[in-house]
C-alpha positions in Angstrom: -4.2 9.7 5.4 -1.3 11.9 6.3 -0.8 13.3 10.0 -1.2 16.6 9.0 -2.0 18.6 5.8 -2.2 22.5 6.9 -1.8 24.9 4.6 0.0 28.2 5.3 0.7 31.4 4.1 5.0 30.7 3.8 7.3 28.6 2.6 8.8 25.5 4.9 8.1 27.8 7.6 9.2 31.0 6.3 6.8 33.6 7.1 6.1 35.5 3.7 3.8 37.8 5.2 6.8 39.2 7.9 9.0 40.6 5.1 8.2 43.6 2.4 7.5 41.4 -0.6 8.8 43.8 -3.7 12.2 44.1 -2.2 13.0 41.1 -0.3 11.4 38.2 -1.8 14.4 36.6 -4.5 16.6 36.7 -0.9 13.8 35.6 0.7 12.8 32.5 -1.4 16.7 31.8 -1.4 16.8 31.6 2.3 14.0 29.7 2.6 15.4 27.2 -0.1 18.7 27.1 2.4 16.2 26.7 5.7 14.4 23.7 3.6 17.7 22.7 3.3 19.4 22.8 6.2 15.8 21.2 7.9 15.9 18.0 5.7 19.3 17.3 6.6 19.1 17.7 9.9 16.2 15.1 10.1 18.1 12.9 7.9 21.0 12.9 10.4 18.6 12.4 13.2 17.1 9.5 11.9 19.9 7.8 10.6 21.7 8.2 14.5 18.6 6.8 15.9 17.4 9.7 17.4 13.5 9.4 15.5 12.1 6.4 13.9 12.6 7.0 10.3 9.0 5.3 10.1 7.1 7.7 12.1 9.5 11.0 11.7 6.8 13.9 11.5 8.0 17.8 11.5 6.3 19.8 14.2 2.6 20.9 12.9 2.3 24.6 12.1 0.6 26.3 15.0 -3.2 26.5 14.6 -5.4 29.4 15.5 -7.6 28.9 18.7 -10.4 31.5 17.3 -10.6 29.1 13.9 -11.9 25.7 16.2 -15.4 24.9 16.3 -17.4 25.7 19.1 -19.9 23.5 20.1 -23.3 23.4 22.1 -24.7 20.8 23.9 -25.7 18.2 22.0 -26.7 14.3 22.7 -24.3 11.7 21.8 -23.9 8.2 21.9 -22.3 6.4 24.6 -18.5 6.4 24.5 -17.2 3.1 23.6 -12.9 2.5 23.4 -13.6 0.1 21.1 -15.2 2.0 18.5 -11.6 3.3 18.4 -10.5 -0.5 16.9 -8.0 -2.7 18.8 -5.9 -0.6 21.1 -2.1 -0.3 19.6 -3.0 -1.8 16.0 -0.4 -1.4 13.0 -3.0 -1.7 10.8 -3.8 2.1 10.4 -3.0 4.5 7.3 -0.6 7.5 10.0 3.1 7.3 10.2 4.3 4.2 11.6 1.4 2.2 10.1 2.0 -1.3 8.7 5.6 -1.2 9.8 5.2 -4.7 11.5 5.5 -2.6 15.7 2.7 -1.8 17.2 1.8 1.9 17.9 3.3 1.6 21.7 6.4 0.4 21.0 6.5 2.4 17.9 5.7 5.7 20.8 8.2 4.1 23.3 11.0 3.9 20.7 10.4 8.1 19.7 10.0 9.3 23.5 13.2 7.2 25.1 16.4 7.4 24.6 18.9 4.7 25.4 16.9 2.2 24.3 17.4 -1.5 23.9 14.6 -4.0 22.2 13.8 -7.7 22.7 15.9 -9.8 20.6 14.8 -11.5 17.4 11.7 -8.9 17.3 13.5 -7.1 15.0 13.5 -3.8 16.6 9.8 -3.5 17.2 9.5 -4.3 21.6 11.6 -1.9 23.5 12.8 -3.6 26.8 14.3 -0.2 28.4 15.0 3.4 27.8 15.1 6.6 29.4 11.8 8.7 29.4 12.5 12.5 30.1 9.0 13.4 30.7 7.9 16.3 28.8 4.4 16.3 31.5 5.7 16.2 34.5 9.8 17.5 33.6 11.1 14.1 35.5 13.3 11.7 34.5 12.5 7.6 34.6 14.5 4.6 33.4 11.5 2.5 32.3 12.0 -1.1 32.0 9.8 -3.8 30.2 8.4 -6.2 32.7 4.8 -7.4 34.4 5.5 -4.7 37.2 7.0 -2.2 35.4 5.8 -1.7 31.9 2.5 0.5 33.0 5.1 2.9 34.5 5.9 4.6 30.9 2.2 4.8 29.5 1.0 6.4 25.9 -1.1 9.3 26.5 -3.7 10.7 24.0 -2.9 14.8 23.7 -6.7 14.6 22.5 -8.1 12.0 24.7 -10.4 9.6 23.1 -13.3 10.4 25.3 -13.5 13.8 24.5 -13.0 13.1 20.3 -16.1 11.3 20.8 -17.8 14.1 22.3 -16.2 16.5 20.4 -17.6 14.7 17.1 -15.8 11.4 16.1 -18.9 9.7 17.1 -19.9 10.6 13.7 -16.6 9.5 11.9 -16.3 6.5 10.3 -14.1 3.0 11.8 -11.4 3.6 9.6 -10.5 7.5 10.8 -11.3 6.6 14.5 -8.3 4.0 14.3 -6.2 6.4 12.4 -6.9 9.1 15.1 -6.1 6.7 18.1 -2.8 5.8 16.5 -1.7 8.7 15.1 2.0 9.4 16.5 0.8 13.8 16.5 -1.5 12.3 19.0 0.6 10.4 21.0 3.0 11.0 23.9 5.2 8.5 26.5 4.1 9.9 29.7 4.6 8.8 33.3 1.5 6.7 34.7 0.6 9.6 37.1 0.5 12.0 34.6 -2.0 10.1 32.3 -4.4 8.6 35.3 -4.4 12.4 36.4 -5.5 13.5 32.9 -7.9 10.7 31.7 -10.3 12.4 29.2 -10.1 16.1 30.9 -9.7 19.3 28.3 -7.3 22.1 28.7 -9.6 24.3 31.1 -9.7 20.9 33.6 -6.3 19.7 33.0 -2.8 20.7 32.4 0.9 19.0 32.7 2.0 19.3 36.4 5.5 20.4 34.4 4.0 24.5 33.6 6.8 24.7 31.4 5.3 22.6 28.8 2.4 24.6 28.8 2.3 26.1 26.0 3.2 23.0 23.8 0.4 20.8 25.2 -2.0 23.1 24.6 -0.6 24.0 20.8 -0.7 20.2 20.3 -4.3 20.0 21.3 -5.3 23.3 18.7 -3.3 22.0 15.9 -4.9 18.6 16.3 -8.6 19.6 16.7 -8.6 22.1 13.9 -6.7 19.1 11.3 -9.4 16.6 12.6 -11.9 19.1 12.7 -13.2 18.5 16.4 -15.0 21.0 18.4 -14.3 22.7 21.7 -16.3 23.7 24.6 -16.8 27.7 25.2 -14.6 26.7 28.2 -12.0 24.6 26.8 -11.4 27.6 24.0 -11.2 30.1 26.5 -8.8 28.3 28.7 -6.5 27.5 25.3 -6.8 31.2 24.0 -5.8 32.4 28.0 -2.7 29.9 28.0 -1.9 30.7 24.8 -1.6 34.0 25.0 0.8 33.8 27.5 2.9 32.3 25.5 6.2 33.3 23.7 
């Protein structure tokens, strides 16, 4: 399955809808075709620098619409269960990065640092040190591979696995729970702090100590319940519409 599928009303993120259609659209759809453009080789440069994993390059997700998630009511569930969720890290999932021979941490660890070096003769796949400018917290760490070090630099779910389960992929099958838990829209290098301070808490319980990054988290969180189609709490979805709306 692809990360995500949404379907909009404009043209590789041209808003139709913003410009008076009978007059403007043939400069319209040739400015988007230059945009398109212009986007696609900009990636292309990126990747081939080293700056994103060719493997697991995904364009930011349009932004979803808080008022279009599910709300739910209590309801009983099973028992969470991590395992249910497959084998933590596996590369044998169907998202980017998925049967590229890394597993999904290093694949993570290789997008979110810079500077990075890998293990020798692992062809590329274990990352031994990099920089992490934390987008949670705003700091800067120089994480290094090692018994004492490694859990420094840990691989946050936006959408915690805990709360997918509640919020209905107790009803998916084994296949799209190991999708979800690897899928790199899901996935962010975080400081250790940061992701014991979150665990499985929503956006009305929990937020990045960094305010400036906000607005992203929460976006990330929207965009990725409405493409898995995962339900919120009345709470949750009035603390995301409230941050939200303070946003640019």
């Amino acid at each position: 399955m692809q990360a995500f599928e949404f379907q909009f009303d404009h043209i590789g993120g041209c808003l139709l809808h913003s410009f008076p259609m009978r007059s403007k659209l043939p400069r319209l759809l040739v400015a988007c075709a230059v945009f398109i453009t212009l986007t696609s080789i900009a990636w292309q440069v990126a990747q081939e620098r080293g700056w994103i994993p060719e493997q697991i390059t995904t364009p930011v997700p349009a932004h979803g619409a808080v008022d279009q998630l599910i709300i739910r009511q209590p309801e009983a569930t099973p028992p969470y269960d991590r395992d249910a969720f497959g084998q933590a890290w596996s590369d044998d999932v169907d998202v980017p990065g998925g049967h590229n021979g890394c597993d999904t941490r290093n694949d993570m660890l290789q997008r979110d640092l810079s500077n990075i070096t890998f293990k020798p003769n692992t062809r590329n796949c274990v990352v031994t040190s990099g920089y992490l400018q934390d987008p949670y917290s705003g700091l800067g760490h120089q994480f290094l591979k090692g018994n004492r070090t490694s859990t420094e630099v840990q691989i946050d779910h936006v959408v915690a696995l805990a709360d997918a389960w509640q919020s209905g992929a107790w009803r998916w099958d084994a296949d799209l729970r190991r999708n979800f838990a690897n899928d790199p829209a899901n996935l962010q290098a975080t400081l250790a702090a940061e992701n014991q301070n979150k665990k499985a808490k929503t956006a009305d319980q929990w937020l990045p100590s960094d305010p400036a990054y906000a607005c992203t988290y929460v976006q990330r969180q929207v965009d990725l319940k409405l493409h898995y189609q995962l339900s919120v709490t009345q709470e949750e979805h009035d603390a995301m519409a409230r941050i939200l709306n303070g946003c640019n």
